[in-house]
C-alpha positions as CSV (number, residue, x, y, z in Angstrom):
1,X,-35.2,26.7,-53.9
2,X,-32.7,24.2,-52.3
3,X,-34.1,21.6,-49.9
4,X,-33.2,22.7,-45.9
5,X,-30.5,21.1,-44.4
6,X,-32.1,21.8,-41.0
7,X,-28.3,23.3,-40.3
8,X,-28.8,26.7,-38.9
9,X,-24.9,27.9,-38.4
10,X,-21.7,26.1,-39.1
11,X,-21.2,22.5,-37.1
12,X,-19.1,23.6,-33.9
13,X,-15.9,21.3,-34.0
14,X,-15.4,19.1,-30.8
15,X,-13.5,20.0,-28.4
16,X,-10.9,18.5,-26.4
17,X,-11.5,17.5,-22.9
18,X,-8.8,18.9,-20.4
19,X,-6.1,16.7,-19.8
20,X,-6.5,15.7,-15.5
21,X,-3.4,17.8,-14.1
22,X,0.0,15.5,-14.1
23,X,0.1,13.6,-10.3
24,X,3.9,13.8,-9.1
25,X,5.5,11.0,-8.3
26,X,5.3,11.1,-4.5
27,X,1.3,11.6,-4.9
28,X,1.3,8.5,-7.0
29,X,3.1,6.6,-4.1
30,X,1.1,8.6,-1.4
31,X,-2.5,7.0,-3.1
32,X,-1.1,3.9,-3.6
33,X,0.0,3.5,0.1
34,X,-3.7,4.6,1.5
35,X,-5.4,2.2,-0.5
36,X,-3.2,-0.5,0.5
37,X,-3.7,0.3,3.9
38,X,-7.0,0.5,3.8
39,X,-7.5,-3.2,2.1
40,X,-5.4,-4.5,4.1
41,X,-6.6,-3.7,7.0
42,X,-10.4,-4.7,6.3
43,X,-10.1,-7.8,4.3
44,X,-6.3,-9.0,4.9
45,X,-3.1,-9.9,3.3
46,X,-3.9,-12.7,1.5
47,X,-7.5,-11.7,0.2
48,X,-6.2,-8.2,-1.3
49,X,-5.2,-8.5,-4.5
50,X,-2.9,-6.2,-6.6
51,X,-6.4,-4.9,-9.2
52,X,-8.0,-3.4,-6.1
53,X,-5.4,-1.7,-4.9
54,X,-4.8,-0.2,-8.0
55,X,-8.9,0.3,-8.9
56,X,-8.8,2.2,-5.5
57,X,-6.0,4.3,-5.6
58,X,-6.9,5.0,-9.7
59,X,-3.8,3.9,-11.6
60,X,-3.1,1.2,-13.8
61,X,-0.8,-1.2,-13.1
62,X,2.2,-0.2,-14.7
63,X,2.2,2.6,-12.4
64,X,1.8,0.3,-9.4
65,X,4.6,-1.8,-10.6
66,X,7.1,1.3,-10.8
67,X,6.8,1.9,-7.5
68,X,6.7,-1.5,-5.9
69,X,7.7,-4.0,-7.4
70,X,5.4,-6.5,-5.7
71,X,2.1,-6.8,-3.7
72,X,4.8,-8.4,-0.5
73,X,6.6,-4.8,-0.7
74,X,3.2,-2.9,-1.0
75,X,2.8,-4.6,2.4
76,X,5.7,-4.1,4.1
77,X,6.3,-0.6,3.6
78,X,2.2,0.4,4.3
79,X,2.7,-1.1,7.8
80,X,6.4,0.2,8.0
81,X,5.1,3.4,7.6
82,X,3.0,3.8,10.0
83,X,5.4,3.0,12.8
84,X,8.2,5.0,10.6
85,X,6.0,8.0,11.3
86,X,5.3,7.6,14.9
87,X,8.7,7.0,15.5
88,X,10.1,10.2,13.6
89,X,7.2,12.1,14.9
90,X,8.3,10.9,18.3
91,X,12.6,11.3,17.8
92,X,11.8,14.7,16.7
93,X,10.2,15.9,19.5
94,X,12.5,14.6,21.6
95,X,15.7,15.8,19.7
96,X,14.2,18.9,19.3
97,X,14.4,20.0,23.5
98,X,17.6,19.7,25.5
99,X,17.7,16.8,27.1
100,X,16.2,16.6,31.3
101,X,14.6,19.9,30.4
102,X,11.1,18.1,29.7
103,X,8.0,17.4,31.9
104,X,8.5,13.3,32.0
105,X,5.1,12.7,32.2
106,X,4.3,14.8,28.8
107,X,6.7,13.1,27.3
108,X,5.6,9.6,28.2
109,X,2.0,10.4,27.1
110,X,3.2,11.5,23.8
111,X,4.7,8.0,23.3
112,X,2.0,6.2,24.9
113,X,-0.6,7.9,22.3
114,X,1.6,8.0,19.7
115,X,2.3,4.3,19.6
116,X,-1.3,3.4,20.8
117,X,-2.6,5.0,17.6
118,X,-0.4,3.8,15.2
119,X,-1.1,0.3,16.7
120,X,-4.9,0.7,16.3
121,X,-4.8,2.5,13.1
122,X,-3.6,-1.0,11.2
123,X,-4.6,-3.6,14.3
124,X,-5.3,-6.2,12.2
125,X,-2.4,-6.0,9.9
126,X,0.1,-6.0,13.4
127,X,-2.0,-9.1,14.3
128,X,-1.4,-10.9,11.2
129,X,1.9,-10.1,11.3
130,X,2.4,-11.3,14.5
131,X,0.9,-14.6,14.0
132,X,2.8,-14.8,11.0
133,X,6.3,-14.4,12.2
134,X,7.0,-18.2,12.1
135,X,5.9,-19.3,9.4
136,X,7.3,-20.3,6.1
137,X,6.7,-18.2,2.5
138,X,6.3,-14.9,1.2
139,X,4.3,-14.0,4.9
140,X,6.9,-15.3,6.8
141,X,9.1,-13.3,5.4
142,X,7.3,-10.6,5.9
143,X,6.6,-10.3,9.3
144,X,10.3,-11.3,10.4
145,X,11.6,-8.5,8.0
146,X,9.4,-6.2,9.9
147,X,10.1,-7.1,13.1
148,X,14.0,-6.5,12.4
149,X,13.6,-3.0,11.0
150,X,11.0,-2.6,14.2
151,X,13.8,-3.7,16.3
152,X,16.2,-1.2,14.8
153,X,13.8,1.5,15.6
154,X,14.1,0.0,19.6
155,X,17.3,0.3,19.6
156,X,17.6,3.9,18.7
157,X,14.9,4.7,21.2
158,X,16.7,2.9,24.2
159,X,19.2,4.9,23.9
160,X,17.4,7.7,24.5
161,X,15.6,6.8,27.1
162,X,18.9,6.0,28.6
163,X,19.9,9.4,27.8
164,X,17.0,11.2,29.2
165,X,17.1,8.8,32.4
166,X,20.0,10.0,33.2
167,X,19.7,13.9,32.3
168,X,16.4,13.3,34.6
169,X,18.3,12.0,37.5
170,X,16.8,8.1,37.4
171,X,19.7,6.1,37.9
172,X,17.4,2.9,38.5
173,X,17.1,2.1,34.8
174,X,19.9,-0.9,34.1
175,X,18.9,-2.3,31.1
176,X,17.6,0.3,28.6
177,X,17.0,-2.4,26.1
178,X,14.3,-3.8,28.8
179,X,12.9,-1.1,29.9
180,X,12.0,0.1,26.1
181,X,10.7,-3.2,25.4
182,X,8.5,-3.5,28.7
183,X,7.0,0.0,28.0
184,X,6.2,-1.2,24.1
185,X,4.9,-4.3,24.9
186,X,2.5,-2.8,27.8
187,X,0.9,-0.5,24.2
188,X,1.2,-3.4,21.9
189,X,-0.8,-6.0,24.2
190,X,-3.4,-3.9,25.5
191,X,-4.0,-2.6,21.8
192,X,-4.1,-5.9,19.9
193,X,-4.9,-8.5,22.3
194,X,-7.4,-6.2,24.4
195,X,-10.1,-9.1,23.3
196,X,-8.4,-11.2,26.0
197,X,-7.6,-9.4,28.5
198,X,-11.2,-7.0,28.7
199,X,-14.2,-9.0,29.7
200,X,-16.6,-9.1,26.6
201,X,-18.2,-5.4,26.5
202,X,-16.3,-3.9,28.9
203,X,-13.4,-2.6,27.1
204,X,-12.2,0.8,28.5
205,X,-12.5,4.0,26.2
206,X,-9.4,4.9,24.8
207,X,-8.6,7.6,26.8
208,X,-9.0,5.2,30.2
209,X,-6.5,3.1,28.5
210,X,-3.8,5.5,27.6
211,X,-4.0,7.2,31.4
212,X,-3.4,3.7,32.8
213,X,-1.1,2.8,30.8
214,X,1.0,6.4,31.1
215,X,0.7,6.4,35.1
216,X,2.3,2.6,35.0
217,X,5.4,3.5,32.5
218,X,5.5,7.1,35.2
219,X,5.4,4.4,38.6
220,X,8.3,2.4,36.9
221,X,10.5,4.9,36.0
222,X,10.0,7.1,39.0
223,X,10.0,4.8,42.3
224,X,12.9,2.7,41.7
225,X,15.6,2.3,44.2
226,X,19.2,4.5,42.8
């Protein structure tokens, strides 16, 4: 009698593992985006390096480097996103009603939040930016390319609030350009320099804020003299 093997059947042949479905191109992008956004915005610019991002968003680096072609542009268009949306979000709406047709108010409060959100979304990548915008090297750079493309976007949207001004009957409004730029500047102060102008603790909820800040753009526009 032969010896037993201990094999009871034939040996089962291994069998491949499922290949992950294929990720498109624009969910590549999408992932990479996030998990820039998300570094920077918890640890900085400068302490994010290129090997989280792409541990986080689980690609290798080739892939980063097909879609950006440096960790300066992975910046730039993470933030330039964010206001890229709010602004699109925001131009749609608008273009979407004939102009004076709108409440004033609900469209002011859809600005206000839209703009306050996208603010506080990436607060501490606007402030770095901000406090970046004069100096020299690769975050220089950044932040002054920003702020042009951010000023293109304030130019499209004086225009329109000329436009619906004047469909709305406010003929107060003489410099568009100023007007958009107070309104902005009200939403980008109290969002990232609220540390100095609340008293320690005392911050209103963000709700509070956005009122206040809706019935002082609403008081501009609607009690100036003709």
């Amino acid at each position: 009698m032969l010896p037993s093997t201990g094999i009871v059947g034939p040996v089962a042949s291994a069998q491949p593992k499922p290949r992950a479905p294929r990720r498109s191109s624009a969910e590549i992008r999408r992932l990479l985006l996030e998990a820039a956004q998300a570094l920077f915005e918890r640890q900085g610019y400068q302490l994010t390096t290129t090997a989280q991002i792409i541990e986080r968003a689980g690609v290798d680096a080739p892939t980063l480097y097909r879609h950006f072609a440096s960790k300066a542009e992975l910046f730039e268009v993470a933030i330039l996103s964010a206001l890229r949306d709010f602004l699109d979000q925001h131009f749609a709406h608008w273009r979407s009603v004939p102009p004076g047709t709108e409440d004033v108010e609900a469209l002011t409060r859809r600005f206000v939040v839209g703009f306050f959100d996208a603010l506080e979304s990436h607060k501490e990548s606007f402030r770095l930016l901000v406090s970046a915008t004069h100096e020299e090297g690769v975050l220089g750079d950044l932040a002054r390319s920003i702020s042009r493309q951010f000023t293109e976007g304030l130019v499209a949207m004086s225009e329109a609030v000329l436009g619906e001004a004047e469909a709305q009957g406010y003929r107060g409004i003489k410099s568009p350009d100023s007007t958009t730029a107070a309104s902005l500047g009200m939403v980008l102060s109290v969002v990232l320099f609220g540390d100095w102008v609340f008293p320690p603790g005392e911050r209103p909820s963000r709700e509070e804020q956005i009122d206040e800040l809706v019935a002082m753009m609403m008081h501009g526009y609607m009690h100036r003299p003709g």
